[in-house]
C-alpha positions in Angstrom: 117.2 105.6 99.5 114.0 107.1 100.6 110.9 107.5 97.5 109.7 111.0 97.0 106.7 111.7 97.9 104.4 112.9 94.8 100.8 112.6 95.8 99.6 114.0 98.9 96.3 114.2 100.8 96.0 117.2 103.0 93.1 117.4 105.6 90.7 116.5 103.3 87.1 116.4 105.0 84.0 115.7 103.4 80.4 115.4 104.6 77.2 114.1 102.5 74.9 115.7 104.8 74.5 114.3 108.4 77.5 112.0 107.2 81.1 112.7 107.5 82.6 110.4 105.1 85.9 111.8 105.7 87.6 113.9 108.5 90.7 115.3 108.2 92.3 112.8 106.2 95.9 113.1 105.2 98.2 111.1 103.7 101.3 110.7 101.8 102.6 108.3 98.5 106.2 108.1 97.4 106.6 108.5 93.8 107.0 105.2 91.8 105.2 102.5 95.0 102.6 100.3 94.7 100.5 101.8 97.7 97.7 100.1 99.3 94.4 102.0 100.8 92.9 99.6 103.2 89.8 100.2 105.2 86.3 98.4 105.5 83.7 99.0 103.1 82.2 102.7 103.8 85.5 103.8 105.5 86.1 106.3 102.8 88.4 104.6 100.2 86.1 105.4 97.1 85.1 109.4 98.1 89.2 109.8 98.2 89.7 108.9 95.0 87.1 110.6 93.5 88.5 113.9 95.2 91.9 113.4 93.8 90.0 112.8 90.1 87.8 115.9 90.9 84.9 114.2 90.3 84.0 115.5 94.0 84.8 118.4 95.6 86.3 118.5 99.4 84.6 120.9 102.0 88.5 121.0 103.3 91.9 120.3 102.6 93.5 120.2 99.4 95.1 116.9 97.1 98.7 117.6 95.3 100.8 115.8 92.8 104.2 116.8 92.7 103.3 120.8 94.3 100.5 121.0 92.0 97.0 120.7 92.9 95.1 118.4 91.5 92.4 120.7 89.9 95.3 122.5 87.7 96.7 118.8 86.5 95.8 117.5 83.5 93.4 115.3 83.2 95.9 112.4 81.8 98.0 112.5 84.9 95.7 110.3 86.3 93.7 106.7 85.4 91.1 105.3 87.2 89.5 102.4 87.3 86.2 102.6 89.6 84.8 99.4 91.3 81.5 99.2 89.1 81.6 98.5 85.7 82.0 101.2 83.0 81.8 99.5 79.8 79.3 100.2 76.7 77.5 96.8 77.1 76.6 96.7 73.4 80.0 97.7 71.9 83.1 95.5 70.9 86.0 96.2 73.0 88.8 97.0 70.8 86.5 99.8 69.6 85.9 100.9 73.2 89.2 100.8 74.2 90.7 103.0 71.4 87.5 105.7 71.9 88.6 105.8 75.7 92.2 106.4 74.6 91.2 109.1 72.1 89.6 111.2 74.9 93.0 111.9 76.7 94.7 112.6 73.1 95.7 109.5 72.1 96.3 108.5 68.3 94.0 105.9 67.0 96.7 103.8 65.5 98.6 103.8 68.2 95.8 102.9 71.0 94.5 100.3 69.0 98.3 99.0 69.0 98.0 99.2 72.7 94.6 97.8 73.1 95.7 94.5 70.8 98.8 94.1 72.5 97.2 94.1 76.6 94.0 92.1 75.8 97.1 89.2 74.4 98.9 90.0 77.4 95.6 88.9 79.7 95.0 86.1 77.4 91.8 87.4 75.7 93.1 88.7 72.1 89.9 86.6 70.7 87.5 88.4 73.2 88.6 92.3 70.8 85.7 91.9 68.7 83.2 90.8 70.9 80.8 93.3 73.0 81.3 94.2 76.2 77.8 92.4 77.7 79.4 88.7 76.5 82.0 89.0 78.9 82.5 87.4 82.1 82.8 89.4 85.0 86.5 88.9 85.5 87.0 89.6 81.7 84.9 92.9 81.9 87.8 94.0 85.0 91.0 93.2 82.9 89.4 95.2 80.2 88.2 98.4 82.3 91.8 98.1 83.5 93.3 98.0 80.1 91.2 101.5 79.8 92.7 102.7 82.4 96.0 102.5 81.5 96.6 103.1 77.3 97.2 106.9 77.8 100.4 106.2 79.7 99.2 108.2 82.9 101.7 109.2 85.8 99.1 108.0 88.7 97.0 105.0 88.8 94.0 104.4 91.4 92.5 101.6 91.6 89.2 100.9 93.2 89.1 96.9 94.2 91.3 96.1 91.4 90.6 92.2 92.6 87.2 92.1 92.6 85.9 89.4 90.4 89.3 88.2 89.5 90.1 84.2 89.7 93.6 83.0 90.7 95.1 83.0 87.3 93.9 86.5 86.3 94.9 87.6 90.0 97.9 86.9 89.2 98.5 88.6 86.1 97.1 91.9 87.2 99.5 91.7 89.8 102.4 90.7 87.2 100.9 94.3 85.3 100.9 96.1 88.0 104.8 95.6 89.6 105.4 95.6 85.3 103.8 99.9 85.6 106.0 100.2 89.0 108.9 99.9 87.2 108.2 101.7 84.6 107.7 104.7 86.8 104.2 104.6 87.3 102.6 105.2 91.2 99.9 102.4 91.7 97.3 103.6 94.5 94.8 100.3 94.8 91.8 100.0 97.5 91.1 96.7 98.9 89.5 95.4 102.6 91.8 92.6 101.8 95.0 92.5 104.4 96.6 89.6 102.2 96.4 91.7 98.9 98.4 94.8 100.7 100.5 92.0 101.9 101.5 90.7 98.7 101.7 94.1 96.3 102.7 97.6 98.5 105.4 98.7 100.0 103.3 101.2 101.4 100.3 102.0 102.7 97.7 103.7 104.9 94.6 102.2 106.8 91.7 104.0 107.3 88.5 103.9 109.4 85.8 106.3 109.7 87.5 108.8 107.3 90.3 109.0 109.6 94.1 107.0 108.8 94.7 105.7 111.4 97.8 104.0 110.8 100.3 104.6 107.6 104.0 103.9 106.7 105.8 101.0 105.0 104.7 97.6 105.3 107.7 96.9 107.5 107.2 100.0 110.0 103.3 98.7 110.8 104.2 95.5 111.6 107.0 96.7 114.4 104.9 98.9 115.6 101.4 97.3 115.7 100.1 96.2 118.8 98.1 93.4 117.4 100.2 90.3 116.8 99.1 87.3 115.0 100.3 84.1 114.3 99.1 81.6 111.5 99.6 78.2 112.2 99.3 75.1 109.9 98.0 72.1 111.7 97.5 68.9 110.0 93.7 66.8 110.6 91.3 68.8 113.0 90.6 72.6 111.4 90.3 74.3 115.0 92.1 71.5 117.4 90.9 72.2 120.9 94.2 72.3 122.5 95.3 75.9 120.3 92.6 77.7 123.1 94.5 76.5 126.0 98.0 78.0 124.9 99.1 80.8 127.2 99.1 84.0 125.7 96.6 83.2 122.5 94.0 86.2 123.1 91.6 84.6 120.0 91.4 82.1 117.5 90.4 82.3 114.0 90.1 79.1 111.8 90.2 79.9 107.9 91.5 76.7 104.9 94.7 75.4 105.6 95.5 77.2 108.7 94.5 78.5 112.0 95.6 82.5 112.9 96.2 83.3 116.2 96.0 86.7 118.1 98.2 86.9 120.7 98.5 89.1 124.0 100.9 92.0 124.2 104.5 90.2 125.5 103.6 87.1 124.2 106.4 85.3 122.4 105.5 84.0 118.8 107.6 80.7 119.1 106.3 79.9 122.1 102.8 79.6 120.7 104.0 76.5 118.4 104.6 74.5 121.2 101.7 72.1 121.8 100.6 72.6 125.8 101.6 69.1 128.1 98.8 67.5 129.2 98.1 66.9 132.5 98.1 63.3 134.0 94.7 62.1 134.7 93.9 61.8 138.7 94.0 58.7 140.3 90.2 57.5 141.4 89.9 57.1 145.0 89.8 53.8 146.9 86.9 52.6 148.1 86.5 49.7 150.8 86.4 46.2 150.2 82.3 45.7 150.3 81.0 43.5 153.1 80.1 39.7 151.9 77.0 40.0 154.0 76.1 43.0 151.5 77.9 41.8 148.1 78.0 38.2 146.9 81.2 37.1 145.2 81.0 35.3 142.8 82.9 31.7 142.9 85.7 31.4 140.3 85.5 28.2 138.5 89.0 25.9 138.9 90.7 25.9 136.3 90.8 22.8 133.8 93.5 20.9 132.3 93.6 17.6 130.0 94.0 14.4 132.7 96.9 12.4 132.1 96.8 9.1 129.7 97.8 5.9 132.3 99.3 3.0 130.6 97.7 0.0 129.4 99.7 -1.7 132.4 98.3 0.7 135.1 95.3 -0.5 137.3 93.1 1.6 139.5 93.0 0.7 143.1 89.8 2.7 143.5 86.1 0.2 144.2 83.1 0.2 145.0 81.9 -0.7 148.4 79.7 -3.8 148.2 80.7 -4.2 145.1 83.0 -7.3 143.6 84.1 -5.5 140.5 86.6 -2.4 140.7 85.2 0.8 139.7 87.7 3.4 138.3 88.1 6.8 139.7 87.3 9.9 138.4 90.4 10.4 136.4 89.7 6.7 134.8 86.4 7.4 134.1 87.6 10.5 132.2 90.2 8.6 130.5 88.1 6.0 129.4 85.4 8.3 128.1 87.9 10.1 126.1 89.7 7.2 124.1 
């Protein structure tokens, strides 16, 4: 069953004088997604969202939820949290958080309700009387987003949502945002981060230079992207030299744990996790025997071995000449000199 689509983008443009931040950008997000806006830092991910919140104004184009354009919606359709922090530095948080609830009509009872029952839900319920300025970084994010989200609003964008966020608090904004997905809520979140996208949307659109240049599912950019990569897990060396000699790798990119490789257009995935043969080694060429005139050998030395014992009966035959006693041969005299 196909989403329907709620929010749309429609040849937006906008210039800050000699820059054109973005040029003819359009766009669509199916009602109740998680939809990722990727692009590099610049590309035009912050300007779009600010259009949709009317903080800016396009030169062109127009932004619509559901048939209505965005400067006719109420202002609680939408929450927002921006990349920079946004907090009163000198103010406790639960106070904060019910005064931002209060400006889209929300009771004070029931925000603070709200406000208690998110900060125990990112594991800071101690942190509600504290101010702002004694938080961590990552702390400060989960309680912008927490602002973001206690009037119950229809579209959510996120500006780096991530940033600042370790592991364990990575994961539990991601737990609260699939959490808002089902609950009806359309999720629009900028990152520069493919593995994010990877893990959270089903959609998304990539940008560059104020211009998408790809959009779809998740699933309908990988069949039809020309670029494929491969990561490979290789135990021991990070980059082993032999991964540059497989046919068909076009580059090589080491990262922790793994090695991703680009391949060339035709190129087989499985054939890239085959380590290449190695060729034998070639034989060294014979040379002639050298002249003895020219090289010396050297002489070996005979080998020895332990002379037999004779008997005590046995004689040697072996003497002197000119001599009247016997003199024993050279295996006697080796005998004897042994016992």
């Amino acid at each position: 069953m196909l989403a329907t689509v709620t929010l749309e983008i429609d040849r937006v443009t906008k210039r800050f004088a000699q820059t054109l931040a973005l040029d003819d950008l359009t766009f669509t997000v199916p009602k109740g997604r998680i939809f990722g806006f990727l692009g590099a830092n610049g590309a035009g991910k912050t300007t779009t969202m600010r259009i949709c919140l009317g903080i800016l104004q396009p030169d062109a184009g127009v932004v619509r939820w559901e048939g209505t354009l965005s400067g006719d919606l109420p202002r609680r359709t939408w929450g927002y949290l921006p990349e920079e922090r946004g907090l009163y530095p000198r103010m406790g948080v639960l106070d904060q958080l019910v005064y931002f609830a209060s400006l889209y009509g929300v009771a004070p009872a029931a925000a603070r309700r709200q406000a208690i029952h998110w900060l125990a839900r990112f594991r800071i319920p101690d942190y509600a009387e504290r101010r702002a300025e004694e938080l961590s970084k990552g702390n400060q994010q989960k309680v912008q987003f927490i602002a973001a989200i206690l009037h119950g609003p229809d579209v959510l964008l996120m500006d780096e949502p991530f940033t600042g966020l370790d592991p364990v608090n990575l994961a539990l904004l991601r737990e609260a945002f699939v959490e808002l997905r089902d609950d009806g809520r359309t999720i629009v979140f900028s990152t520069h981060q493919m593995e994010a996208a990877e893990a959270l949307c089903e959609s998304l659109a990539i940008v560059d230079r104020g211009r998408v240049v790809a959009a779809g599912t998740l699933a309908e950019l990988k069949r039809t992207s020309r670029a494929r990569t491969v990561r490979l897990g290789v135990e021991g060396e990070i980059l082993p030299s032999w991964l540059t000699a497989i046919d068909g790798v076009a580059a090589v990119r080491p990262a922790a744990g793994f090695t991703e490789l680009e391949l060339t257009p035709g190129t087989e995935p499985r054939s890239t996790g085959r380590r290449p043969r190695s060729r034998p080694a070639p034989r060294p060429a014979r040379t002639s025997a050298p002249s003895r005139a020219t090289s010396p050998t050297r002489a070996t030395a005979p080998s020895w071995s332990p002379p037999r014992r004779r008997s005590a009966a046995s004689t040697c035959s072996s003497t002197t000449p000119g001599s009247s006693r016997s003199t024993c041969c050279w295996t006697c005299r080796s005998t004897r000199g042994r016992r």
